[in-house]
C-alpha positions in Angstrom: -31.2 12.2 29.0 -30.2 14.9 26.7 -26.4 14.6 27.4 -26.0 10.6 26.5 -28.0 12.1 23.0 -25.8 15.2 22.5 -22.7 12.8 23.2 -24.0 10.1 20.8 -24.4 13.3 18.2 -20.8 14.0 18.7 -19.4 11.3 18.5 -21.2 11.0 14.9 -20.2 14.2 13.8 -16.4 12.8 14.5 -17.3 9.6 12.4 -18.5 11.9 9.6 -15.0 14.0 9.9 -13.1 10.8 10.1 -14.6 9.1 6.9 -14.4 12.6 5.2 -10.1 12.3 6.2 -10.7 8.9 5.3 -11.5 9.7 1.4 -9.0 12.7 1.5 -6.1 10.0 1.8 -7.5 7.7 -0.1 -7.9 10.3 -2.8 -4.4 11.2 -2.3 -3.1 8.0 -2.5 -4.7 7.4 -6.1 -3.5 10.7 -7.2 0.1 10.3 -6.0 0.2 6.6 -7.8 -1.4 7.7 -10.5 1.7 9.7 -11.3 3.9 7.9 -10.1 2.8 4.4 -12.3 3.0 6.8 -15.6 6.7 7.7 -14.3 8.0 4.5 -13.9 6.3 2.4 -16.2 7.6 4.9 -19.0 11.1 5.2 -17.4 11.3 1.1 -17.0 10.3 0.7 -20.8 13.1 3.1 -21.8 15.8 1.7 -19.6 14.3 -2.1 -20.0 14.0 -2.0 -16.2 11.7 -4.9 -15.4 11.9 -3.6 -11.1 10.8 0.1 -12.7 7.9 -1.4 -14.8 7.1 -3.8 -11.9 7.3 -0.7 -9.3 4.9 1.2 -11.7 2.3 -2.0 -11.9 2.4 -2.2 -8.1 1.4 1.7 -8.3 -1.4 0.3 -10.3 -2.3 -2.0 -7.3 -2.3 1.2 -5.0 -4.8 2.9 -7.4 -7.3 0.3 -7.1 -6.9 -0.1 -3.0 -7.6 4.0 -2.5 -10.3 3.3 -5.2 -11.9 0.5 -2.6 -11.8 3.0 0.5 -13.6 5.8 -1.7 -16.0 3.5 -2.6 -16.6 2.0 0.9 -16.6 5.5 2.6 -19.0 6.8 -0.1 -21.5 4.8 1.4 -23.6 6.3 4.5 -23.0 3.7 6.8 -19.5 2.4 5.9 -19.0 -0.4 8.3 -21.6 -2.0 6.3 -19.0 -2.4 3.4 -16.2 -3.4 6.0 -15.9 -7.0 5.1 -16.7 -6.4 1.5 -13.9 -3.9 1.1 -11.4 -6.0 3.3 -11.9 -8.8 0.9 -11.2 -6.8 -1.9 -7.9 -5.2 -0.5 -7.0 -8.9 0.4 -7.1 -9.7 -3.7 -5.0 -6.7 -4.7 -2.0 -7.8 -2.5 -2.4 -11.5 -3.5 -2.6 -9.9 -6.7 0.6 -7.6 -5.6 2.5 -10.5 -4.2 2.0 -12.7 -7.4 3.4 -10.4 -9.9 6.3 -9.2 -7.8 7.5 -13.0 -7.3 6.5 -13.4 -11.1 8.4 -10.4 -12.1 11.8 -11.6 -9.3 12.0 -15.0 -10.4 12.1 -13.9 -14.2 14.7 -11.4 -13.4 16.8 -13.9 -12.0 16.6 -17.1 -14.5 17.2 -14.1 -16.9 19.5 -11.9 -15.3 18.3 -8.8 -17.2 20.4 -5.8 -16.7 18.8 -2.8 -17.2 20.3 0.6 -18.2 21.0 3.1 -15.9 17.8 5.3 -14.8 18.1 8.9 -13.3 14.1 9.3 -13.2 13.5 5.4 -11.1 15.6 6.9 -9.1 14.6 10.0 -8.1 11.0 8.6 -8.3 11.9 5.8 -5.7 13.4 8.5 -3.6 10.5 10.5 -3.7 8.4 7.7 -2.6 10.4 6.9 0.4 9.6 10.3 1.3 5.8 10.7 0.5 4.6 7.2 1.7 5.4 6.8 5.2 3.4 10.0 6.1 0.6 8.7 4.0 0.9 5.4 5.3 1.1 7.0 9.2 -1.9 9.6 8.6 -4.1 6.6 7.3 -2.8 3.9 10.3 -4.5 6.4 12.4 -7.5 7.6 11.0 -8.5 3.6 10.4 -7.7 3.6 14.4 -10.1 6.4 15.3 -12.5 4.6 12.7 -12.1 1.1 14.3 -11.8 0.3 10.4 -9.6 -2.7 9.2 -10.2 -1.8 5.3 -8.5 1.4 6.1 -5.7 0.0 8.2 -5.0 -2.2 5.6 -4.7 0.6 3.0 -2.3 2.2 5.1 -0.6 -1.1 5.1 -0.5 -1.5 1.6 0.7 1.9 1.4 4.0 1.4 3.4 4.7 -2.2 1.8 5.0 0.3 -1.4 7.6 1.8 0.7 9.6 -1.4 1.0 9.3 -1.4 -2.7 10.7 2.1 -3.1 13.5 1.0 -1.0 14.0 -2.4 -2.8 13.3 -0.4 -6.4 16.3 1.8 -4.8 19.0 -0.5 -3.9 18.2 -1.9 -7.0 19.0 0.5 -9.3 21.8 2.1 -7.2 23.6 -1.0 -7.2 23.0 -2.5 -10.7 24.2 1.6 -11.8 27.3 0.9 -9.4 28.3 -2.4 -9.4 26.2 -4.3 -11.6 24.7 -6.1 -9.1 21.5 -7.5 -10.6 20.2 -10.2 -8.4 20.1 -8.0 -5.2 16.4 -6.2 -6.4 14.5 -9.8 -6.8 15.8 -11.2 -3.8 14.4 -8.1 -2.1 11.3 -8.4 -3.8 10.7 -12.3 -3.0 10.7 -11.2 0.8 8.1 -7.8 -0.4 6.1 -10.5 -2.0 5.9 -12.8 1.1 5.0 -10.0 3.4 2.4 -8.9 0.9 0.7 -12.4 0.9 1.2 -12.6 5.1 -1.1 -9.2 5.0 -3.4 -10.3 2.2 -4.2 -13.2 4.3 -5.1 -11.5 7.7 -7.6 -8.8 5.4 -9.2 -11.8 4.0 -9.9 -13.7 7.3 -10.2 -9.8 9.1 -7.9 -10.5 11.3 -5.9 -7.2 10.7 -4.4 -5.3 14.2 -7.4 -3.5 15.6 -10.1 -6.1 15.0 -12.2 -6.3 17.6 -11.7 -10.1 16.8 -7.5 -9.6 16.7 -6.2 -11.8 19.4 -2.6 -10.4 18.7 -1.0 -7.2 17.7 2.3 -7.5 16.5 3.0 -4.3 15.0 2.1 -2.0 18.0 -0.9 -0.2 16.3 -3.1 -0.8 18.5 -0.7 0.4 21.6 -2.1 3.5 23.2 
Protein backbone atom coordinates (compact mmCIF):
# COMPACT_ATOMS: atom_id res chain seq x y z
CA UNK A 1 0.00 0.00 0.00
CA UNK A 2 2.63 2.47 0.83
CA UNK A 3 4.41 2.20 -2.62
CA UNK A 4 1.22 3.11 -5.02
CA UNK A 5 1.12 6.31 -2.15
CA UNK A 6 4.86 7.22 -2.32
CA UNK A 7 4.43 6.87 -6.25
CA UNK A 8 1.31 8.95 -6.44
CA UNK A 9 3.56 11.57 -4.15
CA UNK A 10 6.08 11.53 -6.77
CA UNK A 11 4.50 11.92 -9.42
CA UNK A 12 2.96 15.18 -7.68
CA UNK A 13 6.15 16.54 -6.68
CA UNK A 14 7.01 16.28 -10.68
CA UNK A 15 3.64 18.13 -11.46
CA UNK A 16 4.72 20.83 -9.00
CA UNK A 17 8.37 21.08 -10.80
CA UNK A 18 6.72 21.05 -14.13
CA UNK A 19 4.18 23.99 -13.42
CA UNK A 20 7.06 25.79 -11.65
CA UNK A 21 9.20 25.31 -15.50
CA UNK A 22 5.87 26.07 -16.68
CA UNK A 23 5.78 29.77 -15.22
CA UNK A 24 9.70 30.09 -15.70
CA UNK A 25 8.95 30.11 -19.64
CA UNK A 26 6.10 31.83 -19.53
CA UNK A 27 7.78 34.50 -17.51
CA UNK A 28 10.48 34.49 -20.06
CA UNK A 29 8.44 34.75 -22.85
CA UNK A 30 6.71 38.11 -21.43
CA UNK A 31 10.10 39.37 -20.61
CA UNK A 32 11.72 38.68 -23.91
CA UNK A 33 8.56 40.36 -25.79
CA UNK A 34 8.33 42.88 -23.62
CA UNK A 35 11.59 44.15 -25.04
CA UNK A 36 11.31 43.19 -28.02
CA UNK A 37 7.60 45.16 -28.78
CA UNK A 38 9.46 48.49 -27.32
CA UNK A 39 12.26 47.69 -30.05
CA UNK A 40 10.26 47.36 -32.89
CA UNK A 41 7.41 49.42 -32.40
CA UNK A 42 9.94 52.45 -31.88
CA UNK A 43 12.16 51.31 -34.79
CA UNK A 44 8.87 50.82 -37.22
CA UNK A 45 7.67 54.45 -36.19
CA UNK A 46 11.12 55.86 -37.16
CA UNK A 47 11.49 54.01 -40.39
CA UNK A 48 7.49 54.09 -41.17
CA UNK A 49 7.79 50.33 -41.19
CA UNK A 50 4.17 49.08 -40.83
CA UNK A 51 5.78 44.89 -40.80
CA UNK A 52 8.14 46.47 -37.67
CA UNK A 53 5.15 48.16 -35.90
CA UNK A 54 2.96 45.12 -36.76
CA UNK A 55 5.92 42.61 -35.50
CA UNK A 56 6.02 44.74 -32.26
CA UNK A 57 1.97 44.48 -31.83
CA UNK A 58 2.20 40.74 -32.30
CA UNK A 59 4.93 40.93 -29.40
CA UNK A 60 2.16 42.48 -27.60
CA UNK A 61 -0.03 39.33 -28.39
CA UNK A 62 2.84 37.18 -26.85
CA UNK A 63 2.81 39.23 -23.63
CA UNK A 64 -0.69 38.56 -22.97
CA UNK A 65 -0.50 34.58 -23.88
CA UNK A 66 2.65 34.10 -21.16
CA UNK A 67 0.42 36.32 -19.07
CA UNK A 68 -2.49 33.49 -19.43
CA UNK A 69 -0.12 30.50 -18.52
CA UNK A 70 1.17 32.57 -15.26
CA UNK A 71 -2.15 33.04 -14.38
CA UNK A 72 -3.46 29.42 -15.04
CA UNK A 73 -0.32 27.86 -13.33
CA UNK A 74 -0.73 30.29 -10.31
CA UNK A 75 -3.60 28.36 -9.40
CA UNK A 76 -3.21 25.04 -7.16
CA UNK A 77 -4.81 22.87 -9.29
CA UNK A 78 -4.17 24.14 -12.80
CA UNK A 79 -6.04 21.72 -14.94
CA UNK A 80 -8.96 23.34 -13.51
CA UNK A 81 -8.25 26.53 -15.59
CA UNK A 82 -7.30 24.35 -18.75
CA UNK A 83 -10.34 25.16 -20.81
CA UNK A 84 -10.54 28.65 -19.46
CA UNK A 85 -7.00 29.46 -20.48
CA UNK A 86 -7.25 27.52 -23.87
CA UNK A 87 -10.08 29.76 -24.73
CA UNK A 88 -8.32 32.74 -23.95
CA UNK A 89 -5.12 31.76 -26.01
CA UNK A 90 -7.65 30.94 -28.81
CA UNK A 91 -8.75 34.94 -28.77
CA UNK A 92 -5.16 36.28 -28.86
CA UNK A 93 -4.36 34.45 -32.17
CA UNK A 94 -7.75 35.35 -33.69
CA UNK A 95 -6.76 38.48 -32.38
CA UNK A 96 -3.03 37.94 -33.96
CA UNK A 97 -4.42 36.66 -37.25
CA UNK A 98 -6.77 39.75 -37.66
CA UNK A 99 -4.34 42.45 -37.34
CA UNK A 100 -1.64 40.81 -39.44
CA UNK A 101 -4.18 40.31 -42.48
CA UNK A 102 -5.37 43.99 -41.45
CA UNK A 103 -1.90 45.28 -41.38
CA UNK A 104 -0.94 42.95 -45.12
CA UNK A 105 -3.72 44.00 -46.98
CA UNK A 106 -3.10 47.75 -46.18
CA UNK A 107 0.46 47.35 -47.06
CA UNK A 108 -0.43 46.16 -50.32
CA UNK A 109 -3.49 48.53 -51.57
CA UNK A 110 -0.81 51.09 -50.25
CA UNK A 111 2.40 49.82 -51.15
CA UNK A 112 4.20 51.64 -48.33
CA UNK A 113 7.83 51.48 -48.52
CA UNK A 114 9.53 51.92 -45.57
CA UNK A 115 13.06 53.11 -44.87
CA UNK A 116 15.74 51.07 -44.35
CA UNK A 117 16.03 49.58 -40.59
CA UNK A 118 19.36 48.20 -39.09
CA UNK A 119 17.62 47.60 -35.58
CA UNK A 120 14.18 45.40 -37.31
CA UNK A 121 16.79 43.69 -38.48
CA UNK A 122 18.94 42.61 -36.08
CA UNK A 123 15.85 42.38 -33.76
CA UNK A 124 14.21 39.86 -36.26
CA UNK A 125 17.47 38.02 -36.30
CA UNK A 126 17.59 37.74 -32.80
CA UNK A 127 14.23 36.32 -32.64
CA UNK A 128 14.95 33.56 -35.02
CA UNK A 129 17.41 32.67 -32.59
CA UNK A 130 15.68 32.98 -29.16
CA UNK A 131 12.21 31.61 -30.13
CA UNK A 132 12.59 28.13 -31.29
CA UNK A 133 14.32 27.15 -27.99
CA UNK A 134 11.54 28.77 -26.17
CA UNK A 135 9.08 27.51 -28.34
CA UNK A 136 10.92 23.62 -28.00
CA UNK A 137 11.39 23.94 -24.07
CA UNK A 138 7.64 24.86 -23.65
CA UNK A 139 6.30 21.98 -26.49
CA UNK A 140 7.71 19.76 -23.93
CA UNK A 141 6.97 20.79 -20.64
CA UNK A 142 2.99 21.18 -21.85
CA UNK A 143 3.87 17.27 -22.93
CA UNK A 144 5.06 16.15 -19.53
CA UNK A 145 2.01 18.35 -18.19
CA UNK A 146 -0.64 16.72 -20.56
CA UNK A 147 -1.47 20.59 -20.83
CA UNK A 148 -2.95 22.04 -24.22
CA UNK A 149 -2.91 25.80 -22.82
CA UNK A 150 0.80 25.32 -22.68
CA UNK A 151 1.28 23.61 -25.91
CA UNK A 152 -0.48 26.19 -27.44
CA UNK A 153 1.84 28.92 -25.88
CA UNK A 154 4.67 27.19 -27.35
CA UNK A 155 2.79 27.30 -30.52
CA UNK A 156 2.17 30.83 -30.48
CA UNK A 157 5.67 31.25 -29.64
CA UNK A 158 7.12 29.61 -32.92
CA UNK A 159 4.37 31.26 -35.22
CA UNK A 160 6.29 34.46 -33.79
CA UNK A 161 9.13 32.78 -35.42
CA UNK A 162 7.48 32.65 -38.84
CA UNK A 163 6.96 36.28 -38.22
CA UNK A 164 10.71 36.97 -37.47
CA UNK A 165 11.38 35.22 -40.65
CA UNK A 166 8.66 36.98 -42.70
CA UNK A 167 9.62 40.56 -40.72
CA UNK A 168 13.25 39.34 -42.17
CA UNK A 169 12.81 38.83 -45.71
CA UNK A 170 10.86 41.71 -45.54
CA UNK A 171 13.16 44.17 -44.66
CA UNK A 172 16.09 42.47 -46.40
CA UNK A 173 14.48 42.62 -49.55
CA UNK A 174 12.60 46.00 -49.49
CA UNK A 175 16.63 47.31 -48.25
CA UNK A 176 17.82 45.34 -51.50
CA UNK A 177 15.58 45.37 -54.07
CA UNK A 178 12.66 47.31 -53.08
CA UNK A 179 10.61 44.57 -52.99
CA UNK A 180 7.61 45.58 -50.91
CA UNK A 181 4.78 43.18 -51.50
CA UNK A 182 6.90 40.00 -50.53
CA UNK A 183 6.34 40.80 -46.39
CA UNK A 184 2.32 40.86 -46.63
CA UNK A 185 2.05 38.00 -48.79
CA UNK A 186 4.07 36.21 -46.14
CA UNK A 187 2.09 37.45 -43.51
CA UNK A 188 -1.45 36.55 -45.21
CA UNK A 189 -0.21 32.80 -45.02
CA UNK A 190 1.20 33.75 -40.79
CA UNK A 191 -2.33 34.97 -40.44
CA UNK A 192 -4.06 31.85 -41.86
CA UNK A 193 -1.98 29.50 -39.78
CA UNK A 194 -2.63 31.69 -36.80
CA UNK A 195 -6.51 31.33 -37.26
CA UNK A 196 -5.99 27.29 -38.11
CA UNK A 197 -4.35 27.18 -34.42
CA UNK A 198 -6.74 29.59 -32.80
CA UNK A 199 -9.43 27.33 -33.90
CA UNK A 200 -8.18 23.87 -32.50
CA UNK A 201 -7.39 25.89 -28.77
CA UNK A 202 -10.96 26.98 -28.91
CA UNK A 203 -12.55 23.60 -29.63
CA UNK A 204 -9.30 21.91 -27.43
CA UNK A 205 -8.52 19.93 -29.99
CA UNK A 206 -4.70 20.94 -29.82
CA UNK A 207 -1.95 17.69 -30.44
CA UNK A 208 -1.91 15.97 -27.12
CA UNK A 209 -5.55 16.14 -26.10
CA UNK A 210 -6.67 13.24 -24.74
CA UNK A 211 -9.68 14.05 -27.15
CA UNK A 212 -7.06 14.70 -30.36
CA UNK A 213 -7.99 12.15 -32.92
CA UNK A 214 -4.93 13.30 -35.07
CA UNK A 215 -1.44 14.60 -34.64
CA UNK A 216 -0.10 16.17 -37.42
CA UNK A 217 2.80 17.91 -36.18
CA UNK A 218 4.56 14.79 -34.47
CA UNK A 219 4.39 16.23 -30.84
CA UNK A 220 2.92 13.72 -29.54
CA UNK A 221 5.45 10.93 -31.20
CA UNK A 222 7.49 9.31 -28.56
Amino acid sequence: MAEPLQLGATRTVDRQRLGRRARLLAGASVTYNVIEAIVAISAGLVAGSVALVGFGLDSVVEVSSGLIILWQFRHPLPETRERRALRMLAVSFFALAAYVTFESVRSLITQATPDVSPVGIGLAIASLIVMPFLSWAQRRTGKALNSNAVVADSTQTLLCTYLSAVLLIGLVLNATLGWTWADPIAGLIIAAVATREGIQSWRGDNCCSPTATTCDDGCCAP
